[in-house]
VMD Tcl script that draws the C-alpha trace (Angstrom):
set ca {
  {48.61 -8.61 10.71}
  {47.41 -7.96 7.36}
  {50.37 -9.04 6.00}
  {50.03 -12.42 7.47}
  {46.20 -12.37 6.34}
  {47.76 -12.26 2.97}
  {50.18 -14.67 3.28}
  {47.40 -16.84 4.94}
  {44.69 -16.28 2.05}
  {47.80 -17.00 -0.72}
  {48.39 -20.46 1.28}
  {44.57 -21.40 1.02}
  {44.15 -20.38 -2.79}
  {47.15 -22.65 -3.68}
  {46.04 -25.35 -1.72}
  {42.66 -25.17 -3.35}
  {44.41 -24.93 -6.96}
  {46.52 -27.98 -6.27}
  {42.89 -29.80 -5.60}
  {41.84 -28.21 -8.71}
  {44.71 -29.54 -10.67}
  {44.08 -32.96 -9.00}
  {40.60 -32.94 -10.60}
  {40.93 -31.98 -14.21}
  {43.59 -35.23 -13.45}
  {41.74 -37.17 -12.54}
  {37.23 -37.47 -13.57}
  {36.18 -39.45 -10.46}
  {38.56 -37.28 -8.56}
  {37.31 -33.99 -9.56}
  {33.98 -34.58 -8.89}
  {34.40 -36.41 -5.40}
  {36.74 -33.73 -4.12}
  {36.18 -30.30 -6.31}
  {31.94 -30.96 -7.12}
  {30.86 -29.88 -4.04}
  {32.37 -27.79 -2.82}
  {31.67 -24.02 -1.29}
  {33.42 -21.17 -1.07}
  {33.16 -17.21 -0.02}
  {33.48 -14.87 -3.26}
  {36.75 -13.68 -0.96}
  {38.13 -16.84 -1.55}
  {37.53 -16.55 -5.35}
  {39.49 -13.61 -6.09}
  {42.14 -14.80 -3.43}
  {42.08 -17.88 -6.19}
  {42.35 -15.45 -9.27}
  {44.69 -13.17 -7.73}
  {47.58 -15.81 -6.99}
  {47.03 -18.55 -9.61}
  {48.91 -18.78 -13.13}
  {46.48 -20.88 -14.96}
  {42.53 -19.16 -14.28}
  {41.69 -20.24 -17.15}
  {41.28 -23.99 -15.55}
  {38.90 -22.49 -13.02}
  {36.05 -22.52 -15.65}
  {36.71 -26.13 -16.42}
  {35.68 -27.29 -12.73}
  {31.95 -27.00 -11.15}
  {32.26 -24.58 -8.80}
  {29.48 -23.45 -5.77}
  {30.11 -20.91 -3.64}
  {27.90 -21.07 -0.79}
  {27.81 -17.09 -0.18}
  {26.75 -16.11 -3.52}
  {25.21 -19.00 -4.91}
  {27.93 -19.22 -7.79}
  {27.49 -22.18 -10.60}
  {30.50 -22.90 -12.59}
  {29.53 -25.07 -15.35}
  {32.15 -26.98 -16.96}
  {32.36 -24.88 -19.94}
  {31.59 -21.48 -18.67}
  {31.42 -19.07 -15.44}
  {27.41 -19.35 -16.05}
  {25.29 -18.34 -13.69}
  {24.75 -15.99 -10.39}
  {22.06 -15.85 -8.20}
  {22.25 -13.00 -5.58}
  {20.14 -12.90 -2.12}
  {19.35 -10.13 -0.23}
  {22.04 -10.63 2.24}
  {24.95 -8.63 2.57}
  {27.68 -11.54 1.89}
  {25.61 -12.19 -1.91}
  {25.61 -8.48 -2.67}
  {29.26 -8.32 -1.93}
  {30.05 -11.26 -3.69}
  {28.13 -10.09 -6.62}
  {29.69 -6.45 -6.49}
  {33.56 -7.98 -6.25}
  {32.57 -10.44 -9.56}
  {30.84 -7.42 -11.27}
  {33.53 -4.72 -10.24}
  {36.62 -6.28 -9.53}
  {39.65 -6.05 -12.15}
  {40.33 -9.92 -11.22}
  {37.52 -11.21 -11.73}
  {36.93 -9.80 -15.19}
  {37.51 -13.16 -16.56}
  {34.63 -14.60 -14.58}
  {32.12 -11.61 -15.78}
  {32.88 -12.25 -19.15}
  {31.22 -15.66 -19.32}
  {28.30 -14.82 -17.33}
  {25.07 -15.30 -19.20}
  {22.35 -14.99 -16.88}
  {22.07 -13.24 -13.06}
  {19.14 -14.74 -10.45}
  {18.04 -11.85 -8.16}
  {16.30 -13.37 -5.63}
  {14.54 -10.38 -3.54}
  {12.78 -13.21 -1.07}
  {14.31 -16.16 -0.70}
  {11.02 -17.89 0.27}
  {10.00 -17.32 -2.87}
  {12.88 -19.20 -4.96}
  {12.21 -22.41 -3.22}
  {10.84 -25.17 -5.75}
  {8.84 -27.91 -3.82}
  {9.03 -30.15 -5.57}
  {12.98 -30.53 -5.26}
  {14.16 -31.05 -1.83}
  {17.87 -29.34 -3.29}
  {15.95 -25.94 -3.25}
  {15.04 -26.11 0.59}
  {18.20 -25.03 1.61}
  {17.26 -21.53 0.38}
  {15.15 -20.76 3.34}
  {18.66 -20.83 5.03}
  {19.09 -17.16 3.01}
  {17.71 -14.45 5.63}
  {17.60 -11.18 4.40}
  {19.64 -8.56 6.07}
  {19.55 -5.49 3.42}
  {16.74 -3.35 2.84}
  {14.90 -3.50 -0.53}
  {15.23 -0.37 -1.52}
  {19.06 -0.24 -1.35}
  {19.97 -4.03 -2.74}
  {17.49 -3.62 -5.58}
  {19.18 -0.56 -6.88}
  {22.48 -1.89 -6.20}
  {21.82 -5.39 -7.90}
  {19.76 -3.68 -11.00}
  {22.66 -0.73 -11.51}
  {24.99 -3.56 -11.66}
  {23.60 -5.79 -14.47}
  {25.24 -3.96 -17.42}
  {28.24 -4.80 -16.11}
  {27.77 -7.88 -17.36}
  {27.87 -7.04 -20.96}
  {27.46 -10.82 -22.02}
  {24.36 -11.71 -19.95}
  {21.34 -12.78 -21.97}
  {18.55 -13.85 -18.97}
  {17.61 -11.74 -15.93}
  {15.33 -13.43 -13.33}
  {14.07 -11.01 -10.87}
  {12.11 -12.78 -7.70}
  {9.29 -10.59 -5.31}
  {8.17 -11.27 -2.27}
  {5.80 -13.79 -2.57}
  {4.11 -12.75 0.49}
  {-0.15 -12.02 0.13}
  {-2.11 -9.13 1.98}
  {-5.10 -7.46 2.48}
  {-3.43 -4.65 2.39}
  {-1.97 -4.08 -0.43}
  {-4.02 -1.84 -2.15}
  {-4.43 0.15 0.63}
  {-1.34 2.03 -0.69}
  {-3.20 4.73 -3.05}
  {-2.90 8.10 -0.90}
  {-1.48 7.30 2.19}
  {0.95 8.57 4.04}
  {4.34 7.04 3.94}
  {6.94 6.79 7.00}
  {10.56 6.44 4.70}
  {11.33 4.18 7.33}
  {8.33 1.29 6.31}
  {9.99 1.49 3.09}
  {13.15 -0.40 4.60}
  {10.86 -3.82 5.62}
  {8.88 -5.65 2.72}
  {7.27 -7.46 5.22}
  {5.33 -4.35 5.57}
  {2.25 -5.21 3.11}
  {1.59 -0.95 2.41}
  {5.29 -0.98 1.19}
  {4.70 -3.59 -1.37}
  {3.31 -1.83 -4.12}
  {5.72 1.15 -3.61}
  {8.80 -1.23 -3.54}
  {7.45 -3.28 -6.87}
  {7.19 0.00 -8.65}
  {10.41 1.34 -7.62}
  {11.91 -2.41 -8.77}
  {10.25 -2.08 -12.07}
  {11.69 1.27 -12.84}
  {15.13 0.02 -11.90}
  {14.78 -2.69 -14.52}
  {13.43 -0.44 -17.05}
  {16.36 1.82 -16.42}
  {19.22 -0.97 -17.11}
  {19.82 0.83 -21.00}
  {19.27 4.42 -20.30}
  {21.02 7.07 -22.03}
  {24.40 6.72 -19.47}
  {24.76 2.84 -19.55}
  {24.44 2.95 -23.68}
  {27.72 5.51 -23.76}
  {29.75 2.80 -21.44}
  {31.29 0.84 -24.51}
  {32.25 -1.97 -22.60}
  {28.39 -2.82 -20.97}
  {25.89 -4.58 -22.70}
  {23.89 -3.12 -25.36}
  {20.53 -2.56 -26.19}
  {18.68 -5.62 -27.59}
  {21.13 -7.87 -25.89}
  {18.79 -9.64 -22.95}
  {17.14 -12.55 -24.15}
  {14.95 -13.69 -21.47}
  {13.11 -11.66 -18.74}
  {11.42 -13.87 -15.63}
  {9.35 -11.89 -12.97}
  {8.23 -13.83 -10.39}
  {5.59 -12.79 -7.71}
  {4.51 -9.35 -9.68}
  {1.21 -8.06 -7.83}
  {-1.42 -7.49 -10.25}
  {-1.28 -3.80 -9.68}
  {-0.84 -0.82 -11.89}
  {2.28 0.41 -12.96}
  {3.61 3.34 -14.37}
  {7.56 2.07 -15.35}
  {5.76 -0.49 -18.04}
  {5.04 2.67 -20.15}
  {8.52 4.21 -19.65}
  {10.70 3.87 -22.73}
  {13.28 2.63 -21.02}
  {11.19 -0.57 -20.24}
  {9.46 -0.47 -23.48}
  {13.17 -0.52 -24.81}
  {13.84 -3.65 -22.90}
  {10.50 -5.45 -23.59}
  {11.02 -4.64 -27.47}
  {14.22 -7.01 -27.07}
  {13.16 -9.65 -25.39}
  {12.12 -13.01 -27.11}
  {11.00 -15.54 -23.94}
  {8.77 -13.65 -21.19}
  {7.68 -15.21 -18.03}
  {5.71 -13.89 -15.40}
  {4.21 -15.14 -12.70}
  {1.54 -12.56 -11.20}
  {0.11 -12.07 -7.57}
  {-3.53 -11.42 -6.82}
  {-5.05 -10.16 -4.06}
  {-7.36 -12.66 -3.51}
  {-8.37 -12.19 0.30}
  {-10.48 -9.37 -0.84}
  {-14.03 -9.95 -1.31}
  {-14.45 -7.89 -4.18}
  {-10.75 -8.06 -6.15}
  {-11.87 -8.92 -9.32}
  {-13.91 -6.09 -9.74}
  {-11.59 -3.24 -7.56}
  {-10.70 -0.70 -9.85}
  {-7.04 -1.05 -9.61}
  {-6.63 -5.04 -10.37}
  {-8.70 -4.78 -13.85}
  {-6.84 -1.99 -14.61}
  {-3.48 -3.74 -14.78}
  {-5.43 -6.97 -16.42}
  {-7.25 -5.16 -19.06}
  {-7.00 -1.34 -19.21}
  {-3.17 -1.06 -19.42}
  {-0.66 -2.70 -17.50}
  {-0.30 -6.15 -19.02}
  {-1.44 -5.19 -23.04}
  {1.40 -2.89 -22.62}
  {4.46 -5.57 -21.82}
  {2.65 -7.71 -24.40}
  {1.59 -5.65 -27.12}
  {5.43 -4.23 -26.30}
  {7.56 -7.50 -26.88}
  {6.90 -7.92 -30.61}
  {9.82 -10.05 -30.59}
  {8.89 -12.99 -28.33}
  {8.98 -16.81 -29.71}
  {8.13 -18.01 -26.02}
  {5.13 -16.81 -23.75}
  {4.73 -17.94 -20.34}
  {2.00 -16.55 -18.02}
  {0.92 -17.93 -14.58}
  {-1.60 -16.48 -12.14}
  {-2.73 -17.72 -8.44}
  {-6.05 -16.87 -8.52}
  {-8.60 -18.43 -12.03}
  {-8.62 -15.00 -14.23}
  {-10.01 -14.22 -17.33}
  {-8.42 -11.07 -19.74}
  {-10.41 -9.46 -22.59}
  {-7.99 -11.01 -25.48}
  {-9.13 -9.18 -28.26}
  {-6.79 -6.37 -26.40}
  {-3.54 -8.45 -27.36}
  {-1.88 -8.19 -30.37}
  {-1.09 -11.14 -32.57}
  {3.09 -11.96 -31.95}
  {4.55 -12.44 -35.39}
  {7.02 -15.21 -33.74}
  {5.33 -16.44 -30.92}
  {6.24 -20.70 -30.78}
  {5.70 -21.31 -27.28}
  {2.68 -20.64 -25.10}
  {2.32 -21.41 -21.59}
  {-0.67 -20.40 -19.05}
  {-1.31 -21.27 -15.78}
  {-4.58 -20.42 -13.97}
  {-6.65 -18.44 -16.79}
  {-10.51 -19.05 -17.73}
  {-11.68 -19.79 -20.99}
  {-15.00 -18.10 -21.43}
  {-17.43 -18.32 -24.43}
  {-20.77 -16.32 -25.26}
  {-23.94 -17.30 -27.09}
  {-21.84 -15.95 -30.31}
  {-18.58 -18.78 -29.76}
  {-15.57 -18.32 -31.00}
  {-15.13 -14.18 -30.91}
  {-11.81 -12.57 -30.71}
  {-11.80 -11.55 -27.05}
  {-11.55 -15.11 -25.85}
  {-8.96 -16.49 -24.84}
  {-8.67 -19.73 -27.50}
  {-9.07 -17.71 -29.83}
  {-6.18 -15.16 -29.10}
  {-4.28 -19.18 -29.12}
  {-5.21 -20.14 -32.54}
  {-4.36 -16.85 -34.17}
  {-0.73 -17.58 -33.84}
  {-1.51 -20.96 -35.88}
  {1.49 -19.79 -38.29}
  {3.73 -20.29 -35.71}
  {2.96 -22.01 -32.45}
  {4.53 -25.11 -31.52}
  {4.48 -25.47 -28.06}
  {1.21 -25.06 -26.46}
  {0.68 -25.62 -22.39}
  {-2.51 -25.43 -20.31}
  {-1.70 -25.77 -16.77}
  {-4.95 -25.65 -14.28}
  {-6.84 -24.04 -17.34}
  {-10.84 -23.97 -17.08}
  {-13.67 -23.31 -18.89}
  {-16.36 -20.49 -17.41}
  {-19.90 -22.00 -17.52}
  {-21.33 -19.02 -15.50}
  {-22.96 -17.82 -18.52}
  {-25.08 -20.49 -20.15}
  {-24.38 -21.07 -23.95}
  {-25.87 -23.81 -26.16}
  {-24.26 -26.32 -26.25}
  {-22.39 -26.46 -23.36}
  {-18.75 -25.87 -24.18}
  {-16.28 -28.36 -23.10}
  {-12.64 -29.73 -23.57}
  {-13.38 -32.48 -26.13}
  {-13.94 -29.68 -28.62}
  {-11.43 -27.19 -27.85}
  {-8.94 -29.80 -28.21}
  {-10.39 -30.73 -31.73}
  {-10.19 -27.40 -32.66}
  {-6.68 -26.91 -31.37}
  {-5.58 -30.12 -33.04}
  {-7.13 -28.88 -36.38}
  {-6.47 -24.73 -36.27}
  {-2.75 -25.15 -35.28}
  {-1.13 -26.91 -37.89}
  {2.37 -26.51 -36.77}
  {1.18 -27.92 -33.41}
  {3.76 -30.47 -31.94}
  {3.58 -30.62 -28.26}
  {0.99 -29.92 -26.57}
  {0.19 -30.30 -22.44}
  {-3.19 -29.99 -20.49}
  {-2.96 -30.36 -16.81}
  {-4.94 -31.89 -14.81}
  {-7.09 -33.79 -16.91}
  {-11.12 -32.98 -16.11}
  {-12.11 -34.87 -13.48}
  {-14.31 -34.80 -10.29}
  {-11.87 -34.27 -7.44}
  {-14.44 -34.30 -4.56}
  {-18.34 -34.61 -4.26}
  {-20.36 -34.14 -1.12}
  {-24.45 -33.26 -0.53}
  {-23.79 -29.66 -1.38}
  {-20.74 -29.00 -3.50}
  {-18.73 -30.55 -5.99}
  {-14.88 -29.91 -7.23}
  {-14.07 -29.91 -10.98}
  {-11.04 -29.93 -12.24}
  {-11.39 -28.10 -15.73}
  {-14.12 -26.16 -15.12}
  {-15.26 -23.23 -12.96}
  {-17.92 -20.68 -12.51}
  {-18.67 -17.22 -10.72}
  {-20.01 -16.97 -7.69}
  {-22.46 -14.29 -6.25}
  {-19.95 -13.26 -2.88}
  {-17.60 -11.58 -5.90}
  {-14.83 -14.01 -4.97}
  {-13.93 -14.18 -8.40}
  {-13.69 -17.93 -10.20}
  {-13.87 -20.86 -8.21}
  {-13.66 -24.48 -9.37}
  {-16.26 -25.72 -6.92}
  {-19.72 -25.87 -7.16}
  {-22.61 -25.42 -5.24}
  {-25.28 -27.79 -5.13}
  {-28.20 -29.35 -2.69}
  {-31.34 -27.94 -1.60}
  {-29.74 -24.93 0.90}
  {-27.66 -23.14 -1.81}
  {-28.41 -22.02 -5.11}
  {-27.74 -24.43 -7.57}
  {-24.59 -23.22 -10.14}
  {-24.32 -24.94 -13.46}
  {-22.68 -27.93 -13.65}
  {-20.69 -29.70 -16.26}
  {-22.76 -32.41 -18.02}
  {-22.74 -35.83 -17.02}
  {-19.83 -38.13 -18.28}
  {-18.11 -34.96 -20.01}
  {-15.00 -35.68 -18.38}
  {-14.58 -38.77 -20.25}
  {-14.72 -37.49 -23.53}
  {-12.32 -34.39 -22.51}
  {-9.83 -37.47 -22.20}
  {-10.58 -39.06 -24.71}
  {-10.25 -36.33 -26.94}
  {-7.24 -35.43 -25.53}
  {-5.90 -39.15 -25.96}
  {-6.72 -38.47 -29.53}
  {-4.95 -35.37 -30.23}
  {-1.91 -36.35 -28.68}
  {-1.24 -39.27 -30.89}
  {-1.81 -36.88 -34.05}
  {0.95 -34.64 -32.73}
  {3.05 -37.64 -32.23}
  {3.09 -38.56 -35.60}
  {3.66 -34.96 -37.09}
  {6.98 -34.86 -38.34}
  {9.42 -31.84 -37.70}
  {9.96 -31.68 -41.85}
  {6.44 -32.11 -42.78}
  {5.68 -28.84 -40.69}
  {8.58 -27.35 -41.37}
}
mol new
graphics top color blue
foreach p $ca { graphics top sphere $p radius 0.5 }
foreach p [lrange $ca 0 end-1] q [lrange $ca 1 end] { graphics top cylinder $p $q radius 0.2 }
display resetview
C-alpha cells in the first residue's frame, strides 16, 4: 500500500512538472494553467523529490493553498503560516526537510499569522478568503514551534508576527490571578491574552540566543531587517528588556506596530498598567532600542498621546508613519515632549512623513488656538529633506446635530475618563467643550494644498 502511495505521489509530481515545463514554454500558458494553482506542502516535496530540474520550480508562481506559499518568479519568497495543523506542517517540512533546502534558501520573509481574523485587509476582497483559516493548534504550542523555527531560515530578512485582534474587558484582569494551564490552550479566553502575548514576545526575543548563534548554518545576529507586530495590547512587558530582544531590536531598520487598547474601560487611559507601557517603559524601550531604524511606523485604535521628550532622536530615521496619536500643545508651544516636535528633530533625515487620523488636543486652552494650517507650515519649513508627505483625512466637520459635533482633525478630553474623542459636546444640556474656530478647516486645506506643491517641486539632488 505504501508502495503504491509512492508510485501514486511520483505519477502526480511528474504530471505537474510536465505542466510546469509547458509554462516556462509557453507565457500565456504558464499563467492560465500554472498561476493559480494550489497545492499541499506534501505535494511540494513529492515535486522536489522526483524532478531533475528544481531549479525551474522558482521560475513559476506557485500557491499552495495549505501553507499559503508565494513563489515569485525569481525567488521561493514568502511564507505565511496559520495556526492550523496542515500550515505548521507545511512550514516544518520547508524549514526541516533535506529536499526542500533549496526552497529555504530563498526565503526572505515568514508571515505568522496567530488569528487569521486579524490578517484580513478590507479593503481587498483577495484577503477574505483568510477567514476560511480556523485555528486548530493551541497558542502556546504553534507559537513556540513557528518562532524556534525561524533561524532556520538563515536568509530571511522580515518577520511579521499577527495577535489576536480580539478586544476585552478583561484583559487586565490578568495581574494575580489564578491560572487553570488548561485556559492557556484557547486565546479566545480574554485572561489568557496577556499571558500568551508575553510568552510570544519572549519567543521572538529568543530567536538569537546563545544556542541558535553556535548553529553555523542559521541566520545571524543583525540579519532581520524588518519586524511587524500586529494587534500588540498596550500592556507591560517584561521580554522588551531582555537582551535577547534588545539584540533583535538593535538590528532592525523598519518597525511597525500596530497596538491594542483596552478601550471598553472607563478609566484606561489613566489604569496604571496602560501608561506604563506608553510612557514609563514598555514602548521607550523598543524605540530608544532600535537605533538603527530608517522607517517608523506606529498605529493605535484608540486617539493617544505619549510624553515624546522620552524618545530618543534616531540618527537614520527617513520614514515616519502614525496612525491615531494626539498632538497636544501648552501655553509654552513648541516643547520637546510633544509630539511635532519629537517629528521635526529628525529634520536631518526624514523624508517620508504620514499622519493618518492624527488630531490636535484642544482640551487645554492655549492662545492662539493651535491648528493644522501652522503645523503644516512648520513641517514644510523645519524638514528640509521633506519629500512626501500624507495627512489623512483632511479637517472637516463629519456630522453636526443640536448637541454634538464630529471633527475630523481635532479632539478633546472628556470628563467620563474615556480618553480622546473626536466629538464634541455642545447645546444647552451638556457642558460645552472647546471647539475648533470657525472656518479653520479651510485654511488646514489650504495650507496643506500649499505644502504639497513645495514638496513636489523639491528635487531628489537638490536635497540630496
Amino acid at each position: 500500500m505504501a508502495e503504491n502511495n509512492f508510485v501514486g505521489e511520483q505519477a502526480l509530481a511528474q504530471l505537474f512538472y510536465s505542466m510546469l515545463e509547458l509554462g516556462i514554454r509557453s507565457r500565456r500558458t504558464r499563467v492560465s494553467i500554472v498561476q493559480n494553482m494550489r497545492l499541499p506542502p506534501e505535494l511540494i516535496i513529492a515535486i522536489l523529490s522526483h524532478v531533475d530540474d528544481r531549479s525551474a520550480l522558482l521560475k513559476i508562481r506557485l500557491v499552495s493553498k495549505v501553507c499559503n506559499v508565494i513563489v515569485s518568479p525569481r525567488a521561493f519568497h514568502t511564507l505565511t503560516v496559520y495556526r492550523t495543523t496542515a500550515s505548521l506542517e507545511g512550514y516544518q517540512n520547508i524549514g526541516l526537510e533535506l529536499e526542500c533546502m533549496e526552497l529555504r534558501e530563498h526565503v526572505e520573509e515568514i508571515i505568522l499569522v496567530q488569528d487569521p481574523l486579524g490578517h484580513i485587509d478590507r479593503s481587498n476582497d483577495k484577503d477574505q478568503t483568510l477567514a476560511e483559516w480556523t485555528p486548530d493548534i493551541p497558542v502556546k504550542g504553534w507559537e513556540y514551534l513557528c518562532l524556534a523555527m525561524v533561524p532556520y531560515f538563515r536568509n530571511v530578512n522580515s518577520l511579521r508576527v499577527i495577535l489576536s485582534s480580539e478586544v476585552s474587558d478583561d484583559w487586565y484582569a490578568i495581574e494575580g490571578a489564578n491560572f487553570d494551564p488548561g485556559e492557556l490552550d484557547e486565546i479566545e479566553n480574554p485572561r489568557t491574552r496577556i499571558h500568551l502575548q508575553d510568552r510570544t514576545m519572549q519567543l521572538l526575543g529568543g530567536i538569537h540566543d546563545e544556542n541558535y548563534k553556535k548553529v553555523p548554518e542559521k541566520m545571524v545576529v543583525g540579519q532581520l531587517q524588518t519586524l511587524e507586530i500586529t494587534n500588540l495590547a498596550a500592556y507591560p512587558c517584561d521580554a522588551f528588556a531582555m537582551a535577547g530582544m534588545k539584540n533583535l531590536l538593535g538590528g532592525i531598520t523598519r518597525l511597525k506596530f500596530r497596538f491594542l487598547s483596552n478601550v471598553a474601560a472607563g478609566d484606561f487611559i489613566y489604569y496604571h498598567p496602560f501608561v506604563f507601557f506608553w510612557e514609563r517603559k514598555d514602548l521607550p524601550i523598543i524605540m530608544n532600542t532600535s537605533q538603527n531604524l530608517t522607517s517608523l511606523e506606529l498605529s493605535t485604535n484608540v486617539l493617544r498621546i505619549c510624553d515624546w521628550n522620552l524618545f530618543e532622536t534616531l540618527p537614520k530615521l527617513e520614514h515616519i508613519s502614525l496612525t491615531n496619536f494626539v498632538f497636544q500643545y501648552t501655553a509654552r508651544g513648541l516643547t520637546r515632549n510633544c509630539l511635532e516636535s519629537y517629528i521635526l528633530r529628525h529634520h536631518k533625515t526624514l523624508c517620508r512623513l504620514e499622519l493618518l487620523g492624527c488630531c490636535i488636543d484642544l482640551t487645554r486652552t492655549t492662545s492662539p488656538q493651535p491648528c493644522w494650517a501652522d503645523v503644516f507650515t512648520r513641517l514644510e519649513t523645519r524638514l528640509p529633506k521633506l519629500q512626501s508627505f500624507q495627512f489623512h483625512p483632511l479637517p472637516m466637520i463629519s456630522a453636526r446635530t443640536s448637541d454634538i459635533v464630529d471633527y475630523e482633525g481635532y479632539a478633546c478630553g472628556h470628563d467620563d475618563r474615556q480618553g480622546y474623542k473626536r466629538r464634541f459636546r455642545i447645546g444647552l444640556h451638556a457642558p460645552n467643550d472647546i471647539l475648533p474656530r470657525d472656518g479653520v478647516e479651510l485654511v488646514d486645506k489650504d495650507a496643506y494644498q500649499h505644502v504639497k506643491e513645495v514638496l513636489d517641486k523639491r528635487s531628489p539632488v537638490a536635497i540630496a
